[in-house]
VOGU-3710 file (C-alpha; in Angstrom, 3 decimals, decimal comma):
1> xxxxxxxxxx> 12,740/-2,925/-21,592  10,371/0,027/-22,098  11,276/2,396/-25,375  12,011/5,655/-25,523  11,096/8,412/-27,929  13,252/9,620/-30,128  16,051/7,716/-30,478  17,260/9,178/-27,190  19,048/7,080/-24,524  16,427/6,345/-21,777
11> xxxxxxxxxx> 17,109/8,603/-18,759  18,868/6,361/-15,457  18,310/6,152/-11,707  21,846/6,095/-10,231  22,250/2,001/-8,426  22,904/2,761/-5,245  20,256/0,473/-2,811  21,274/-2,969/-1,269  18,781/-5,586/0,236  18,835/-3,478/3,664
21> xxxxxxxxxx> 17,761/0,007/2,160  14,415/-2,029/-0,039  13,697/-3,647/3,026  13,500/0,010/4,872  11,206/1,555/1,955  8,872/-1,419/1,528  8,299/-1,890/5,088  7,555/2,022/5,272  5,794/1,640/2,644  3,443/-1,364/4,256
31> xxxxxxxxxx> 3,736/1,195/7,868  3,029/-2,017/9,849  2,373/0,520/12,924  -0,085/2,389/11,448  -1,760/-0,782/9,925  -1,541/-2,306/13,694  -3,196/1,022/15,445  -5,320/2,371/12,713  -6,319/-0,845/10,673  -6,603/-3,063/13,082
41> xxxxxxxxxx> -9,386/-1,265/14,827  -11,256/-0,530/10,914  -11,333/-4,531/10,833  -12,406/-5,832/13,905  -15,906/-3,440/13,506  -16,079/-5,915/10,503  -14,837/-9,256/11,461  -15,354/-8,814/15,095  -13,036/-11,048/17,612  -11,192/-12,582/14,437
51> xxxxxxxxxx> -8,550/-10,185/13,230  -5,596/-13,342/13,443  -7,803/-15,850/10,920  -8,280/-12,289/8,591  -4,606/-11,839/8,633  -3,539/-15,407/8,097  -6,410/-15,660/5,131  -5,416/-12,607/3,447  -1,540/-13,543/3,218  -2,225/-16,672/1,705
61> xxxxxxxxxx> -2,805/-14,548/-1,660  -0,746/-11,788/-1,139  2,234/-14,873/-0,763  1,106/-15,691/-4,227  1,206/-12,019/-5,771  4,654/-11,882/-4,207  5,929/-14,871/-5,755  5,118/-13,143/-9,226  6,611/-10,044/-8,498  9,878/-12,070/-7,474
71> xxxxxxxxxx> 9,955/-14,038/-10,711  8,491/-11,587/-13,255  11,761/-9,189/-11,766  14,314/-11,690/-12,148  13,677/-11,567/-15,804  12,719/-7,690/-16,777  14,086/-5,465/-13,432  11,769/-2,171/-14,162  10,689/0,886/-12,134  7,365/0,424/-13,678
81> xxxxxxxxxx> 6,786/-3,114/-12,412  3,177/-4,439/-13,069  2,636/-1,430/-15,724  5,404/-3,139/-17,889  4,801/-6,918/-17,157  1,125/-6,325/-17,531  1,258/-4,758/-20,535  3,830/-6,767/-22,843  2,212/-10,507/-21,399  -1,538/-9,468/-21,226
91> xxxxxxxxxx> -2,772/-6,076/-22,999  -1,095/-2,372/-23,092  -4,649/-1,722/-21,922  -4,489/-3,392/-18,815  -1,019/-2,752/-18,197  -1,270/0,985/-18,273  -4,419/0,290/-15,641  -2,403/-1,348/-13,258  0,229/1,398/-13,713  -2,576/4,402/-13,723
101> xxxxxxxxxx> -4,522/2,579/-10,442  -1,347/2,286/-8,234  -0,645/6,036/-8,868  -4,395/7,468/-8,104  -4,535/4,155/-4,839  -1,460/5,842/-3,813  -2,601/9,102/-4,270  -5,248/8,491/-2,012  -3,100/6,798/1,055  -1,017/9,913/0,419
111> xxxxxxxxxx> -4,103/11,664/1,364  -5,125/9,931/4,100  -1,786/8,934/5,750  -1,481/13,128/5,902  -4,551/13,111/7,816  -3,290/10,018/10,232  0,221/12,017/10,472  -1,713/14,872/12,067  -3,860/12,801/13,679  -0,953/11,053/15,453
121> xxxxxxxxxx> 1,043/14,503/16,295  -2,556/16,064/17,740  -3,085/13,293/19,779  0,957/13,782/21,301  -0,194/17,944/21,708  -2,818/16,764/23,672  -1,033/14,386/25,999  1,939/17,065/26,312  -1,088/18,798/27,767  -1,613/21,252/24,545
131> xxxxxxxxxx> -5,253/21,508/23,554  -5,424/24,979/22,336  -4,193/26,880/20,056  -4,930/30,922/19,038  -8,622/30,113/20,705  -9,173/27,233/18,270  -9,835/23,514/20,412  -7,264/20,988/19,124  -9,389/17,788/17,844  -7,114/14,724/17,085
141> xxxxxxxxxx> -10,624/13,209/15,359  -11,566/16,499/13,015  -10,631/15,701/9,526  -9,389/19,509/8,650  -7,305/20,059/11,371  -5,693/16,872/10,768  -5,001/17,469/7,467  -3,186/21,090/7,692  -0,525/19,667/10,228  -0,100/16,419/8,054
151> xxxxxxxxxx> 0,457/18,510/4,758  3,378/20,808/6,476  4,773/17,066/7,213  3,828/15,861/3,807  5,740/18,541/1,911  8,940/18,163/4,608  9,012/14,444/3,431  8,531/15,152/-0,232  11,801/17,536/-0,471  13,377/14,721/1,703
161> xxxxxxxxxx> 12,581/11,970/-1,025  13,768/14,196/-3,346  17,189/13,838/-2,403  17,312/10,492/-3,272  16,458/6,916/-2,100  19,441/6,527/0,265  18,853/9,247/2,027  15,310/8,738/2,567  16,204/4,382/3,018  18,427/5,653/5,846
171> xxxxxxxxxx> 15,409/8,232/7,396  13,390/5,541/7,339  15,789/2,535/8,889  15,842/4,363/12,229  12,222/5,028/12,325  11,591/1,711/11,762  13,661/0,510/14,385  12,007/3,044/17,255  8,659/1,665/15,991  9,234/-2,146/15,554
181> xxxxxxxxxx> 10,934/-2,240/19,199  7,968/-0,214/21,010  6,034/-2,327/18,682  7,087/-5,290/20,330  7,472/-4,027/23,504  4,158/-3,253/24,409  2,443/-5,931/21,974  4,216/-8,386/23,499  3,517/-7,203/27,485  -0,089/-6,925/26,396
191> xxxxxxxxxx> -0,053/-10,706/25,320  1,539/-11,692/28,642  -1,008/-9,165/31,221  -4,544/-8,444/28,580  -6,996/-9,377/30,875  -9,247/-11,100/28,042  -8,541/-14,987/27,559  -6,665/-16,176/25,048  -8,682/-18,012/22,416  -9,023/-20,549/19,722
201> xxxxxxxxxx> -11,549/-19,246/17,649  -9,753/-15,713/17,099  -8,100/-17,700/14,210  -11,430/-19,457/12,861  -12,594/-17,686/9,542  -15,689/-19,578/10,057  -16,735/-18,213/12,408  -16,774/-14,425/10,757  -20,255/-13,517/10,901  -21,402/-13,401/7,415
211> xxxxxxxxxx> -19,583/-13,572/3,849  -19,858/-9,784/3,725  -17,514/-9,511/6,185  -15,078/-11,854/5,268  -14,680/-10,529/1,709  -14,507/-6,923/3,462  -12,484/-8,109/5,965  -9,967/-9,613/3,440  -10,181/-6,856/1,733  -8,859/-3,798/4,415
221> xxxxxxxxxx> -6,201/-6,960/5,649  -4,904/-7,159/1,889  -5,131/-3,077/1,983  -2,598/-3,535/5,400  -0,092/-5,539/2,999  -0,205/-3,504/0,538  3,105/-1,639/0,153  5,524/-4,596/-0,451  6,071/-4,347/-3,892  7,597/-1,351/-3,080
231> xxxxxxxxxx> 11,025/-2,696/-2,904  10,134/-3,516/-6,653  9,569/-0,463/-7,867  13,267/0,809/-6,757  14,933/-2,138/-8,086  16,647/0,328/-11,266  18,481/1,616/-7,929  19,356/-1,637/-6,709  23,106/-3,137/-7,264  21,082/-6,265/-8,057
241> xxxxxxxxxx> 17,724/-7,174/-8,777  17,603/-9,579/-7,292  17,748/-7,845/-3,987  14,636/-6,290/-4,819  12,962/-9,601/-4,825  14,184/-10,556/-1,589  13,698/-7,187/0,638  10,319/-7,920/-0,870  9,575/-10,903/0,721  11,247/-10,392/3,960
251> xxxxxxxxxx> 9,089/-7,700/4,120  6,151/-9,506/3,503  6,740/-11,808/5,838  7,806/-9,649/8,691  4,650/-7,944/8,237  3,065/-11,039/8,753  4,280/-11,829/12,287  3,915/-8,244/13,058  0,291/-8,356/12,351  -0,033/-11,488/14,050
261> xxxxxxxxxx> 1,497/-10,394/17,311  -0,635/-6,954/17,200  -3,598/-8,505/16,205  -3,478/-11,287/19,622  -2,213/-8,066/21,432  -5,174/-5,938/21,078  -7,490/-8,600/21,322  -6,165/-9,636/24,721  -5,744/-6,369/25,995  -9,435/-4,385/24,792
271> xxxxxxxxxx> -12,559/-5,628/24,519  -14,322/-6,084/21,075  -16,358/-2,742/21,645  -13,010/-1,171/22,745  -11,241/-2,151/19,491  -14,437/-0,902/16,867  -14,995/2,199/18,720  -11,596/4,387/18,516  -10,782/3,854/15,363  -7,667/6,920/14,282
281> xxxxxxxxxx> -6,892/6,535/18,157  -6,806/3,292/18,708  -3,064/2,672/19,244  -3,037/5,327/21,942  -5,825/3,775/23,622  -3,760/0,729/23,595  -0,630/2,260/25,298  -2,874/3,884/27,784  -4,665/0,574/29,456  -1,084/-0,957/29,268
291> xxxxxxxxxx> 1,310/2,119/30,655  1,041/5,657/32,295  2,158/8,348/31,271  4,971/9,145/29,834  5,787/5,476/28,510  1,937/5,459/27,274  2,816/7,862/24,983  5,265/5,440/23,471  3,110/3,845/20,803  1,643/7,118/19,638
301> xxxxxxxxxx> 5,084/8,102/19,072  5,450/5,246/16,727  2,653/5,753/15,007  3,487/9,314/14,249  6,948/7,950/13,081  4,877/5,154/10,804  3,078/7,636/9,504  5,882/10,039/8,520  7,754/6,843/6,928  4,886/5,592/4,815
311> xxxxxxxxxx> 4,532/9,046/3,518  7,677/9,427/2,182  7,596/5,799/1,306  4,595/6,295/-0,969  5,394/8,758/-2,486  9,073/7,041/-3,997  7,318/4,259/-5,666  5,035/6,700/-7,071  6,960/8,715/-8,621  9,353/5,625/-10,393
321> xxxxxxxxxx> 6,237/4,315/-11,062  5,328/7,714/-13,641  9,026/8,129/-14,310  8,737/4,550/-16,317  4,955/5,698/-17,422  6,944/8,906/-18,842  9,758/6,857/-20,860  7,103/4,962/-22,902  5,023/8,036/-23,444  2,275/7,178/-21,789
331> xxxxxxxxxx> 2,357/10,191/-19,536  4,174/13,617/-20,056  8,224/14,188/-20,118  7,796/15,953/-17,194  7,515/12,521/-15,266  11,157/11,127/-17,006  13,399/14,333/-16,290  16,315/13,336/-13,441  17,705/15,539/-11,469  21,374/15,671/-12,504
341> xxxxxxxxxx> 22,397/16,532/-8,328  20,511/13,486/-7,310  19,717/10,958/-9,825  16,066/10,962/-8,715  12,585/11,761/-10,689  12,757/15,036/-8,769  10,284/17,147/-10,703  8,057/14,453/-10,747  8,522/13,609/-7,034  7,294/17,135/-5,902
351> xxxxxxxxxx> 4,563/16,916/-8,669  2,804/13,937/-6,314  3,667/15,880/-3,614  1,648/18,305/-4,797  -0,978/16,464/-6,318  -1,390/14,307/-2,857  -1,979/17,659/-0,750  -4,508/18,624/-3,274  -6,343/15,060/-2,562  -6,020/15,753/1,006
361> xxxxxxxxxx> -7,986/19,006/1,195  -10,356/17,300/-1,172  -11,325/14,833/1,419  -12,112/17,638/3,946  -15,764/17,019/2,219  -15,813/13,833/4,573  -15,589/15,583/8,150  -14,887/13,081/10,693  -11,380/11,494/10,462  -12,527/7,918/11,389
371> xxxxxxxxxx> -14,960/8,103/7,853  -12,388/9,333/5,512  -9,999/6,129/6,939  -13,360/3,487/6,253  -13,510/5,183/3,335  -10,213/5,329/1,534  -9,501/2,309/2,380  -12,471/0,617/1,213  -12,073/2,226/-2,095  -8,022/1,452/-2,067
381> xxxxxxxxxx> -8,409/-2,185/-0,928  -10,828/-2,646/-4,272  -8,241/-1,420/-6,809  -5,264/-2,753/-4,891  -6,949/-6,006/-5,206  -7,150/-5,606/-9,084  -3,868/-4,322/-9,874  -2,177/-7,305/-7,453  -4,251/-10,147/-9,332  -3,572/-8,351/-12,851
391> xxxxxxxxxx> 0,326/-8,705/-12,243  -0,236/-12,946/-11,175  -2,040/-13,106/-14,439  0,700/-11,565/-16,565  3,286/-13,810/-14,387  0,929/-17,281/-15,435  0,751/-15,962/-18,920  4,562/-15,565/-19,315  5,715/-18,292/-17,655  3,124/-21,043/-18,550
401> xxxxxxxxxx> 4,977/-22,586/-20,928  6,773/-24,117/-17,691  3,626/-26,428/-16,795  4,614/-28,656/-19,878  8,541/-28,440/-19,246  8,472/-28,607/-15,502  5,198/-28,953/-13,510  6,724/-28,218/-10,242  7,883/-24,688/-11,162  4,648/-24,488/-13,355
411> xxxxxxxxxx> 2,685/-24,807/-10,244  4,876/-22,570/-8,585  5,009/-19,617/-11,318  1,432/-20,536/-12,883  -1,154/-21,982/-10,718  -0,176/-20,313/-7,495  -0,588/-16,846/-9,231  -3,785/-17,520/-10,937  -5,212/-18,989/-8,189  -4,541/-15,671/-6,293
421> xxxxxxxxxx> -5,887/-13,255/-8,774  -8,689/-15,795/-8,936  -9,280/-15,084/-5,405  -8,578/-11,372/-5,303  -10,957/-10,593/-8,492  -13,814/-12,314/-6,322  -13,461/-10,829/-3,209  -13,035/-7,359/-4,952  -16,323/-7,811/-7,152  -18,346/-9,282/-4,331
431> xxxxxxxxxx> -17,589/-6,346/-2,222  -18,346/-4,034/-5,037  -21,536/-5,870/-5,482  -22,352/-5,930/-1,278  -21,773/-2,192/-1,529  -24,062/-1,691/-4,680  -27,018/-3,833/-3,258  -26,966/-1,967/0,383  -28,392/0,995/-0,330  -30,951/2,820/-2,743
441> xxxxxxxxxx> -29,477/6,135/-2,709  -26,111/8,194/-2,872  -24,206/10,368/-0,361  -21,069/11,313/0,708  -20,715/8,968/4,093  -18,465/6,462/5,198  -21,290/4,415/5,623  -22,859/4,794/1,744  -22,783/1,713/0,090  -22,724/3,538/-3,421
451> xxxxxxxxxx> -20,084/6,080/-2,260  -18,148/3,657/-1,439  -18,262/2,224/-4,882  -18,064/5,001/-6,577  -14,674/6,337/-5,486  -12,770/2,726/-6,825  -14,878/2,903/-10,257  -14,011/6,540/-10,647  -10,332/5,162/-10,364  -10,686/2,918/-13,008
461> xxxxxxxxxx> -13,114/4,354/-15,532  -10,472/7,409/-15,690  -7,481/4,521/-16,302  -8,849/3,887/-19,405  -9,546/7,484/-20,365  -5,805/8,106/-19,882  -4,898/5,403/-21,319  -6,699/6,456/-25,212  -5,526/9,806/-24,872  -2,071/7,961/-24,322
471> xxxxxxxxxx> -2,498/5,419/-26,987  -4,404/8,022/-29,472  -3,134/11,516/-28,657  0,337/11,155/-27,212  0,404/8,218/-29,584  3,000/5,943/-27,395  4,879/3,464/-28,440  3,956/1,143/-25,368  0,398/0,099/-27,111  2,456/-0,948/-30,063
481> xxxxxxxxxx> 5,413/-2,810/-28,800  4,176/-3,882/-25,417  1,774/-6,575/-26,072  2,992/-9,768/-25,765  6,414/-9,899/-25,613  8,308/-12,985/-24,386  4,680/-13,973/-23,208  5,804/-17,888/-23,604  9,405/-17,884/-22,567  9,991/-20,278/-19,933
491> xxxxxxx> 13,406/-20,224/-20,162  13,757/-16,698/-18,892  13,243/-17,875/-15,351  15,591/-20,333/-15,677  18,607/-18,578/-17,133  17,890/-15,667/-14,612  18,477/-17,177/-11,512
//
C-alpha cells in the first residue's frame, strides 16, 4: 500500500459502497446519454455512416484495460488505482503520469461537461419558450453563456459530492434510471419507425473512409468509455473490493449495448448530414423528428440529468485520485485531509471544484460550443488512451510470471493487456502524428491540427514537471519505494480470488 509521512497512520475513507452504488458512479461517470447525444454526433462527422463498427472496435481494447483494472484490484484495492500499480510494476515516473494525466483529462471534461450542462438547460429555456433574458438572446450554442449556467450547477454538485459517496451514489441512481428508460424509449421507437434502412455496412470498419478516421474515430469512441474505472477509484469505500471490479465491468458492458442501440437509433432516424451538423444539440434534434412537444423534450431532459451526473461523477474519482497522490507525497497535504463529518477528501473535493470552473472560463477563448467539445475531446481521448494502456502494461509486468505457470491465465492477465496498450499507444501516436502533419501553422480552432496537439502534450510535458518537483523538492517516498514491487508475483492473483 502507499506510505505515509511521518510515521502517521494513513488517513481512511469510511466503507460504505456496495456493487449497486459503483455501478451508479461509474456509469455517471461514463454519462452514456451525453456520450449518445453529444458524442455520437462528434463521430459520425469522422467515421460517417459507421458509428456501430467504431463502437464495437473500440471496446475490444477497452475489454482488455478492464480486465487489468479487475485483476491488478483484487491484489492492491487503492484510491489511486493506475498511479499506484503503475508506479511500483513499471516506473514512479510513469506512475505519477498516469495519476497527474487522469486529474488534468478530468479537469478538462469537468470543463466541458459544465459547458454541455448549460448547454442542455438553455436548450430546455428555449423549448419552455424562454429566449431572453435582461435583453441578452439566450444561445444554447455560445460557449460563455453555456458555461456561467453550467458553473452555478458545477459548484451545486461539488458541495453535493462533498457529503460523501452515498449520498451522491444515491443522486445519481435515480438520474440514471430517468435517463436509461427515456434512453431506451425513444432509441428503441426510432429503431422500429427511422425512415433510413437498416444496414450491413454500418458495422464494417472497412469501410471508414481513410485510416485517419478510424484512429480518430477510435479515439473519441474510447473517450465515450472512458469513465469506468471509476468504480475503481472508490473501491477504499467499498465493503469489498471486489465489488469494485465487478460494478466496473457491468458498467462497461452496459455501456456497450447502450451505445449500440443509440448508435443504430440515430442512424435510422437522421440522415448522415443530420447527425455531423448539430453537434451539442444533437439529442434534441433526435427527440424532435421522433415526438412533439412536450414528450420531445424528453431526451434533452436526460441529457441535462447526464450531464449533472457525470459532473459530480468526475469530480469523486478526482479527488480520491489526489487524496492517494497526497498520502505518498507526491502532491500537497491539503489533498489527504478527511473531513471528520463525512469521511470524504472534502477540502480537496471543492479544490477541483474550483480548479474545474477556472478551466471552464479558460475555454471561453474557443467561442463556439460545438469547437470546445471537438476539441477537448480530441485532446482527452489522446491522454486517456495513454494512461489506459500504461495501467495493461503494469498488469503484464506483474502478473507475467503466470505465462510460465499457467498459460491460460497468462494470456488472460498478460497478452490481452499488452495487446491493448499495444493498440491504444498506436492509435494515440498516429493521431498525434495526423494532427502534426495537417497543418503548417498554429491557432486556437477546433479545426488546428497543431492546437489540437498541443493541448494533450501540454498535459503531459507538465506530468513530468510535477513529478521532479515531487520526487526532488517534496522529496516523496513513492519514487523510492514504488518501483517494482511484487512486479513478478503470480501468486497474488491466485490467492486473491
Amino acid at each position: 500500500m502507499t506510505q505515509q509521512p511521518h510515521g502517521e497512520d494513513p488517513p481512511s475513507l469510511r466503507k460504505t459502497l456496495g456493487v449497486v452504488d459503483g455501478v451508479a458512479i461509474a456509469a455517471s461517470s461514463t454519462a452514456a446519454t451525453t456520450s449518445i447525444g453529444i458524442g455520437l454526433g462528434v463521430t459520425a462527422g469522422v467515421v460517417g455512416l459507421h458509428l456501430p463498427a467504431i463502437m464495437l472496435l473500440a471496446f475490444l481494447p477497452i475489454l482488455g484495460i478492464a480486465g487489468a483494472y479487475s485483476r491488478l484490484n483484487r491484489v492492491e484495492p487503492n484510491a489511486g488505482n493506475g498511479y499506484v500499480w503503475v508506479g511500483r510494476s513499471l516506473t514512479p515516473w510513469l506512475g505519477f503520469l498516469v495519476g497527474w494525466v487522469n486529474i488534468v483529462a478530468t479537469v478538462a471534461f469537468l470543463a466541458y461537461t459544465t459547458a454541455v450542462t448549460g448547454s442542455a438547460m438553455l436548450q430546455l429555456a428555449g423549448e419552455a419558450g424562454l429566449h431572453r433574458v435582461a435583453g441578452l438572446v439566450l444561445d444554447p450554442g455560445s460557449t460563455a453563456q453555456t458555461t456561467a449556467v453550467g458553473i452555478v450547477v458545477l459548484v451545486a454538485v461539488t458541495l453535493t459530492a462533498v457529503t460523501g459517496v452515498k449520498t451522491a451514489a444515491r443522486l445519481q441512481s435515480g438520474l440514471l434510471v430517468f435517463e436509461y428508460v427515456v434512453l431506451l424509449g425513444f432509441c428503441g421507437y426510432g429503431i422500429v419507425t427511422g425512415p433510413h434502412p437498416f444496414r450491413l455496412s454500418w458495422f464494417d470498419p472497412f469501410a471508414i473512409p481513410s485510416a485517419s478516421a478510424l484512429a480518430q474515430g477510435l479515439l473519441l469512441s474510447v473517450f465515450c468509455y472512458w469513465g469506468f474505472e471509476a468504480a475503481f477509484t472508490v473501491n477504499e469505500e467499498v465493503r469489498d473490493p471486489r465489488d469494485a471490479s465487478r460494478a466496473g465491468l457491468i458498467t462497461l458492458v452496459t455501456m456497450l449495448g447502450l451505445f449500440l442501440l443509440g448508435s443504430v437509433a440515430f442512424q435510422r432516424v437522421l440522415s448522415e448530414q443530420e447527425l455531423a451538423g448539430h453537434g451539442a444539440q444533437g439529442l434534441a434534434f433526435f427527440g424532435d423528428r421522433l415526438a412533439s412537444q412536450p414528450l420531445a423534450a424528453l431526451p434533452l431532459v436526460a441529457l441535462m440529468f447526464s450531464a449533472v451526473a457525470s459532473l459530480q461523477a468526475g469530480v469523486i474519482p478526482t479527488a480520491r485520485g489526489m487524496f492517494a497522490m497526497s498520502r505518498d507525497r507526491t502532491l500537497g497535504p491539503v489533498w489527504s485531509k478527511v473531513s471528520a463529518r463525512y469521511g470524504t477528501p472534502a477540502t480537496g473535493t471543492l479544490l477541483i471544484g474550483a480548479l474545474a470552473t477556472a478551466v471552464a472560463a479558460l475555454a471561453l477563448v474557443i467561442p463556439r460550443l460545438a469547437d470546445m467539445i471537438m476539441a477537448t475531446v480530441n485532446a482527452v481521448g489522446i491522454v486517456v488512451a495513454l494512461s489506459y494502456a500504461l495501467t495493461a502494461l503494469a498488469a503484464a509486468a506483474r502478473f507475467r510470471g503466470l505465462l510460465r505457470e499457467d498459460w491460460r491465465q497468462g494470456v488472460r492477465a498478460v497478452v490481452l493487456p499488452s495487446l491493448s496498450a499495444a493498440a491504444l499507444l498506436g492509435l494515440g501516436g498516429y493521431l498525434a502524428w495526423s494532427f502534426y502533419t495537417s497543418t503548417d501553422h498554429f491557432e486556437v480552432s477546433a479545426d488546428n491540427g497543431w492546437f489540437l496537439l498541443l493541448t494533450p502534450a501540454l498535459m503531459i510535458a507538465s506530468g513530468f514537471l510535477a513529478a521532479a518537483w515531487a520526487k526532488w523538492v517534496r522529496k516523496s517516498p513513492y519514487f523510492r519505494t514504488g518501483h517494482g514491487t511484487d512486479a513478478d508475483a503470480p501468486h497474488l492473483l491466485a490467492t486473491s480470488n
